[in-house]
C-alpha positions as CSV (number, residue, x, y, z in Angstrom):
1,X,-5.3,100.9,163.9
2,X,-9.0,100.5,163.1
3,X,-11.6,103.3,164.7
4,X,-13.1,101.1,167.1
5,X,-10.1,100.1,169.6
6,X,-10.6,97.3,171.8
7,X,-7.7,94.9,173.9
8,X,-8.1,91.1,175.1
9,X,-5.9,89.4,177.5
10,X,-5.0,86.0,176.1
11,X,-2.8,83.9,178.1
12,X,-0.6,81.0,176.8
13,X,-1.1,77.7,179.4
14,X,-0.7,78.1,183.3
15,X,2.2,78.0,183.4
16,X,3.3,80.0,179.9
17,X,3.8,76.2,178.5
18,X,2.6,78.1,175.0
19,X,4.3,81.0,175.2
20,X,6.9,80.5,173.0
21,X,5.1,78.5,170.2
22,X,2.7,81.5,169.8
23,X,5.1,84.0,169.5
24,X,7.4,82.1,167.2
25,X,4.6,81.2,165.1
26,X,2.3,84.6,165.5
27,X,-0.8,82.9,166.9
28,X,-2.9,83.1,170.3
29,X,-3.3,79.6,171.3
30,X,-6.0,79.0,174.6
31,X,-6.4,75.6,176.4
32,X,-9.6,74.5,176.6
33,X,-8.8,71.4,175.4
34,X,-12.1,69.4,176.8
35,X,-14.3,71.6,174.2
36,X,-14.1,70.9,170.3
37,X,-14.2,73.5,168.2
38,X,-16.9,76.2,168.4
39,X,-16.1,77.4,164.2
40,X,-19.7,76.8,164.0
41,X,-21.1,78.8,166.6
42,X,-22.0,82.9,165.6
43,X,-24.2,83.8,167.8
44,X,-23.4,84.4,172.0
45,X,-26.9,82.2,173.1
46,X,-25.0,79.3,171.7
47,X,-21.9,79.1,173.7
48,X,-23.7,78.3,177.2
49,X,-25.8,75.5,175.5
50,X,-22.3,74.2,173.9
51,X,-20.6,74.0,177.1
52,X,-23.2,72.6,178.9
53,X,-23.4,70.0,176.5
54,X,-19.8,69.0,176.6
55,X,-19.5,69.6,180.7
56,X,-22.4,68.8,181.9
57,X,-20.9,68.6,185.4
58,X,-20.2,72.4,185.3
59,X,-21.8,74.5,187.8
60,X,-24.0,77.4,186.3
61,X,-21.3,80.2,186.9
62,X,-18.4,77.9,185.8
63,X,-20.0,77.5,182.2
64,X,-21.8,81.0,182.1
65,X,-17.4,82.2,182.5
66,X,-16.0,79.2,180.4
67,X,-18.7,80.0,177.8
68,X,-17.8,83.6,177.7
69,X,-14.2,83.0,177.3
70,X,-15.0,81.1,174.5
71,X,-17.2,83.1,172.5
72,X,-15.0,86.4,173.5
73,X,-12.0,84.5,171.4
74,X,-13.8,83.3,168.4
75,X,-16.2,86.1,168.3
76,X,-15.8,89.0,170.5
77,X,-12.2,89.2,169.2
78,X,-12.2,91.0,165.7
79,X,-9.4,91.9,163.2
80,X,-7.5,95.1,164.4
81,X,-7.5,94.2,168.3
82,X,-5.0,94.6,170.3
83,X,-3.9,91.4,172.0
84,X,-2.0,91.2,175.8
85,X,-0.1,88.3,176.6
86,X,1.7,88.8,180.1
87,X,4.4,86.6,180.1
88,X,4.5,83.7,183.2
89,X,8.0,82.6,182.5
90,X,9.5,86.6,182.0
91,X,8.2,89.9,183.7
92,X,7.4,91.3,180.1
93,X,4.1,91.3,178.1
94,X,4.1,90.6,174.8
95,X,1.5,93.1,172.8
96,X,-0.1,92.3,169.0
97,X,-2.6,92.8,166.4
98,X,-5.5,90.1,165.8
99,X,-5.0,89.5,162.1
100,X,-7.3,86.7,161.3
101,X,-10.6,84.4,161.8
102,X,-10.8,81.4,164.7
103,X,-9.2,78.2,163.7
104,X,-9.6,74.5,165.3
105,X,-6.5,73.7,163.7
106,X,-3.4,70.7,164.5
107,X,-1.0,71.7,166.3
108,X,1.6,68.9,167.4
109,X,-0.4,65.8,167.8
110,X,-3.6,67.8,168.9
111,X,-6.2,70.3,167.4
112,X,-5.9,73.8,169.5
113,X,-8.2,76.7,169.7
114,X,-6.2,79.4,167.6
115,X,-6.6,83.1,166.0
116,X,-3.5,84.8,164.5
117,X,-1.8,87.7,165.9
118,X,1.2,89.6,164.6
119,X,3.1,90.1,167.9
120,X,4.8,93.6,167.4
121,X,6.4,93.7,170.5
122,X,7.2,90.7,172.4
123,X,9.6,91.9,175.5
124,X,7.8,95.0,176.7
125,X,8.7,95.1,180.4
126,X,5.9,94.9,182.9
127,X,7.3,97.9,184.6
128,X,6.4,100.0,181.9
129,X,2.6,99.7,182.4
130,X,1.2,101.6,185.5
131,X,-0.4,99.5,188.7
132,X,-3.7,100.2,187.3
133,X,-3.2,98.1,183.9
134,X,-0.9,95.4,185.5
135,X,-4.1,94.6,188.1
136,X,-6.3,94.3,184.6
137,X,-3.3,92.1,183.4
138,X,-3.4,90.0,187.2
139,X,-6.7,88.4,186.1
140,X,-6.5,84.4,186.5
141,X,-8.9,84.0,183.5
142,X,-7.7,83.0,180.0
143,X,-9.5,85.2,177.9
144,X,-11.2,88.6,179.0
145,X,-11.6,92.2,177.6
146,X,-9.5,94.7,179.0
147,X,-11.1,98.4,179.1
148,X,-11.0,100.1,182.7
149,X,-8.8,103.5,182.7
150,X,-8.8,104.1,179.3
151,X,-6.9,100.8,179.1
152,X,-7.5,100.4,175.3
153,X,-5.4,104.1,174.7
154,X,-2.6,103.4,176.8
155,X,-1.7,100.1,175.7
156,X,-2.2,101.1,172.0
157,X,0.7,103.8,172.7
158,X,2.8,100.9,174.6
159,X,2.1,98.9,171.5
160,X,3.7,102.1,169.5
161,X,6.6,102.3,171.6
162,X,5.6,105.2,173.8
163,X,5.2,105.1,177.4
164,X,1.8,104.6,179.2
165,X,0.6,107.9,179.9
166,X,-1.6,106.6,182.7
167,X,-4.9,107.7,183.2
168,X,-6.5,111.3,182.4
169,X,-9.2,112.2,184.0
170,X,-10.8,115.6,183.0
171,X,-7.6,116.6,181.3
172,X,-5.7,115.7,184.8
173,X,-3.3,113.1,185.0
174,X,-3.7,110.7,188.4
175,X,-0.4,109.8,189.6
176,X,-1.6,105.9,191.1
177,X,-4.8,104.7,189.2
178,X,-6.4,102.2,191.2
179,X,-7.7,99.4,190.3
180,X,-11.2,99.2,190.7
181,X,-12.8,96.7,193.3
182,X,-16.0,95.8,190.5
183,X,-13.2,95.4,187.8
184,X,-11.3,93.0,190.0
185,X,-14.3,91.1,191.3
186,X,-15.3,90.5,187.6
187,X,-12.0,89.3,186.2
188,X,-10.8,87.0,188.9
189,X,-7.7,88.4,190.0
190,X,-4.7,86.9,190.9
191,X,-3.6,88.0,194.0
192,X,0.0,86.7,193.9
193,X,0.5,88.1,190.5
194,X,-1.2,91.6,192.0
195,X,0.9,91.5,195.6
196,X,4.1,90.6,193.2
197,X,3.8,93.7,191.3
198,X,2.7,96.3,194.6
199,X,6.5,94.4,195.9
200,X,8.3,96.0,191.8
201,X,6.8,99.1,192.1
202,X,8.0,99.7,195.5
203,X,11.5,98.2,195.2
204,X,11.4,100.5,191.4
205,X,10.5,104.0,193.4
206,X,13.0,103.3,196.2
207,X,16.0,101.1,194.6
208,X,16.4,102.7,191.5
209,X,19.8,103.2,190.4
210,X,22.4,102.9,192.8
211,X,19.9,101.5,195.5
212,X,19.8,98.6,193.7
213,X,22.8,96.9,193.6
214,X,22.5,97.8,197.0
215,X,19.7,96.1,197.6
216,X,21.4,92.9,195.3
217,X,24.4,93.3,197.1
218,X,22.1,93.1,200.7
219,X,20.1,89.6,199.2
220,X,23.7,87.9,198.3
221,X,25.2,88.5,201.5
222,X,22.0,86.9,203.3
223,X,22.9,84.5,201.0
224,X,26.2,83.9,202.7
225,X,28.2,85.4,200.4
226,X,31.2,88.3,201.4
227,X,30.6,91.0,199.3
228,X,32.4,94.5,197.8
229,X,30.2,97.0,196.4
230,X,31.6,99.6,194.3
231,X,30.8,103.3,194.8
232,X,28.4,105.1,193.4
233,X,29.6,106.4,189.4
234,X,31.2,104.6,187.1
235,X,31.6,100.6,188.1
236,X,34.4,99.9,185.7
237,X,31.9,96.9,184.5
238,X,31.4,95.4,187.6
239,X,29.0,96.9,190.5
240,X,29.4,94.2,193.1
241,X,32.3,91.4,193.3
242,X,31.6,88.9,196.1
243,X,33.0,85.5,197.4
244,X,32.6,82.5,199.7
245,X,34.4,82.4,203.0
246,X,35.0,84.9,205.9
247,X,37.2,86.8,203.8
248,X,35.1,86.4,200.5
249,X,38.7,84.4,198.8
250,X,37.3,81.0,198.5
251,X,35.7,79.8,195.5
252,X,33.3,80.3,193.5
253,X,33.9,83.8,193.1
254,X,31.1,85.8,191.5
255,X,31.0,89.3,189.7
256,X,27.8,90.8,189.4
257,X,26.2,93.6,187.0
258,X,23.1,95.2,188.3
259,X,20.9,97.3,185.6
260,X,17.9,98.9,186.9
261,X,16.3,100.5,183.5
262,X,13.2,99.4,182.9
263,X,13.9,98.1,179.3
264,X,15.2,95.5,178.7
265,X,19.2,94.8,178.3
266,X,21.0,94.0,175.0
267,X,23.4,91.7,174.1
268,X,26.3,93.8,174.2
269,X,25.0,94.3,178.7
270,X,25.5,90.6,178.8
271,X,29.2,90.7,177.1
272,X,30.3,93.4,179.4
273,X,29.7,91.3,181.9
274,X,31.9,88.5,180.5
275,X,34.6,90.7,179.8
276,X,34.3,91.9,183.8
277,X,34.5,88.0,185.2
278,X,37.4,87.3,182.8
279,X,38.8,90.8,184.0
280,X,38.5,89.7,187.6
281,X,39.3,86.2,187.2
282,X,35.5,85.6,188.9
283,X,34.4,81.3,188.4
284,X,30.9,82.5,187.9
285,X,28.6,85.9,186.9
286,X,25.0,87.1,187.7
287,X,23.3,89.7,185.3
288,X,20.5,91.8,187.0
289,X,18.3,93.6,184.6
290,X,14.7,94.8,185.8
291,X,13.9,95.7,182.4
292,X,14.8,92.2,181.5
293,X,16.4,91.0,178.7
294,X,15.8,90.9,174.6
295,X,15.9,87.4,172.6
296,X,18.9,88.0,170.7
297,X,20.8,88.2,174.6
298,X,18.5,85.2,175.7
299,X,19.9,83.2,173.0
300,X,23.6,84.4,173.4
301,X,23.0,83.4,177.3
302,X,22.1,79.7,177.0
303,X,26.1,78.8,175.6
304,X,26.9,80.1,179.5
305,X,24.2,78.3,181.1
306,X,26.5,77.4,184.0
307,X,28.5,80.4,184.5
308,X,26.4,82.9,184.4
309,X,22.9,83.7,186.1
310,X,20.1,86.1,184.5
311,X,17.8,88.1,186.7
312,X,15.3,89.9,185.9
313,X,12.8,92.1,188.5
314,X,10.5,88.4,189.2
315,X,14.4,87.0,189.9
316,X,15.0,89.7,192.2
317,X,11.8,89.9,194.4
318,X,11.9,85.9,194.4
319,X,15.6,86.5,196.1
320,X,14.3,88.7,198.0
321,X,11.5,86.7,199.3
322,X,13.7,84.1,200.0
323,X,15.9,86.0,202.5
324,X,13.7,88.6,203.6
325,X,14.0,87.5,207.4
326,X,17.9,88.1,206.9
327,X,17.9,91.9,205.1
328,X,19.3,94.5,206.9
329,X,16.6,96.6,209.1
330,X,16.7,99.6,206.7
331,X,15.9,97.8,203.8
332,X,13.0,96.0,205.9
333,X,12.0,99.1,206.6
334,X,12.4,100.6,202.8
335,X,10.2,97.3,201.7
336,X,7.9,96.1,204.3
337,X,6.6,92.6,203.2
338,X,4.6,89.8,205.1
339,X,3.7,86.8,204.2
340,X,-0.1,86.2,203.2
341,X,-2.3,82.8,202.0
342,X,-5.1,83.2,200.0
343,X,-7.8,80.4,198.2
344,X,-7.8,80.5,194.6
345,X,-10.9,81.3,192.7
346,X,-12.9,78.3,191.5
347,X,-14.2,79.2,188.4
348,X,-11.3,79.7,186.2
349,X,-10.0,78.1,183.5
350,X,-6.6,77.4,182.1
């Protein structure tokens, strides 16, 4: 790790279109496909000038931020940096090393704004970053430098495999770093992306363990399902069995798994569960992991696309969501929710 530590969030398309083309092929790949490539630019007074040139309908602020963007991933970003890609299609961040100069290279049938990274870890849940760095990870923009909370430190140890020790502050350790209202102003948060991770750490404090398939066992039947829970201990490979009809007999007949560790579940998690449904003769089987799940049990899971469901901790609150007006009082009261609008910010990018 070089001497001088810094991070940059880099996002892969809007809505993660990139994500798996950049970490199959160990690049950071931005949009910003209305600007050709800035492999001549060196210096940070000619960014604004370039952007102007090729937007000249862009507000001030819009190209003084699409400008920055810019230069902070050709430039700003330097071999040895830590890269964060939070995932849009997974709750998990994928963490790597900058390895290389800024490329305008082809990909597909279209050059794309590139810099190699060597992705060490690629399924890192997001519930194993405190609140403080998941509201640096919530910002809408593309590119930005992440440093609030001793941000660089703690994701360097993520990156090594150790938990995020959170931030220290005169040798004291603050249970729930906040994040900062100048830090959020400046990086344009996402406020969905921020309420949705307020909603896991809640539902991870108060639902962990037993509590959970609780809680799962609570969303199905809002569902309209007829449940059975088992007790707390040892499930026999099965935590909640459930079926249509008053009696829960008619078909389909589900068997469900819940998991709440916060890493993510292996392939021999997702066989289990196969060996419960043929166990209890059950049509069809849903997987809950709020760790997620690793590639090698993603790519086990597509041969059963359409007998059994994955869900990880955005599945769950999304569920959740979705039936909230039909959960029992208690867990209402355990997760007290409502429903807010907000206008997206302007000046963002990709």
């Amino acid at each position: 790790m070089k001497e001088q530590l810094r991070v940059y969030l880099v996002r892969a398309g809007s809505v993660g279109e990139d994500e798996q083309y950049v970490l199959d092929h160990n690049l950071a790949v931005i949009g910003f496909r209305e600007f050709s490539s800035v492999e001549n630019l060196k210096q940070w007074d000619q960014f604004s000038p370039f952007v102007k040139e090729q937007q000249p309908e862009l507000k001030p602020r819009a190209a003084g931020n699409l400008a920055g963007q810019l230069w902070a991933f050709s430039i700003g970003m330097t071999e040895g940096d830590i890269v964060v890609l939070p995932s849009k299609l997974h709750s998990q961040v994928a963490l790597g090393l900058v390895t290389g100069p800024y490329k305008y290279q082809k990909i597909g049938d279209e050059f794309r704004h590139t810099r190699p990274v060597k992705w060490a870890r690629t399924d890192v849940p997001r519930t194993a970053f405190q609140p403080d760095l998941l509201g640096s990870f919530g910002a809408f923009m593309t590119v930005c430098r992440i440093s609030r909370n001793n941000a660089e430190q703690r994701i360097a140890a993520v990156l090594n495999g150790k938990p995020d020790p959170g931030l220290v502050v005169n040798g004291l350790k603050e249970k729930q770093p906040a994040v900062e209202a100048e830090e959020a102003a400046e990086l344009y948060p996402d406020l969905a992306q921020l309420a949705h991770d307020q909603i896991v750490g809640r539902i991870q404090s108060h639902f962990f363990g037993h509590p959970m398939a609780q809680l799962v066992d609570a969303v199905l039947q809002a569902d309209g399902w007829t449940t059975k829970v088992s007790p707390p201990g040892p499930d026999g490979g099965v935590d909640i069995l459930a079926g249509r009809g008053t009696l829960g007999l008619d078909q389909p007949r589900l068997c469900v798994q819940v998991k709440s560790q916060d890493s993510p579940a292996d392939v021999n998690v997702y066989r289990g569960l196969q060996g419960s449904m043929q166990t209890f003769k059950a049509d069809q089987g849903l997987l809950v992991c709020w760790g997620g799940f690793n590639k090698p049990l993603l790519a086990e899971a597509k041969q059963s696309h359409f007998s059994i469901r994955l869900w990880e901790s955005r599945d769950l609150v999304e569920a959740i969501l979705r039936n909230y007006e039909k959960l029992p009082a208690e867990i209402q009261a355990e997760l007290p929710l409502t429903r807010v609008w907000a206008l997206v910010p302007a000046e963002i990018a990709e």
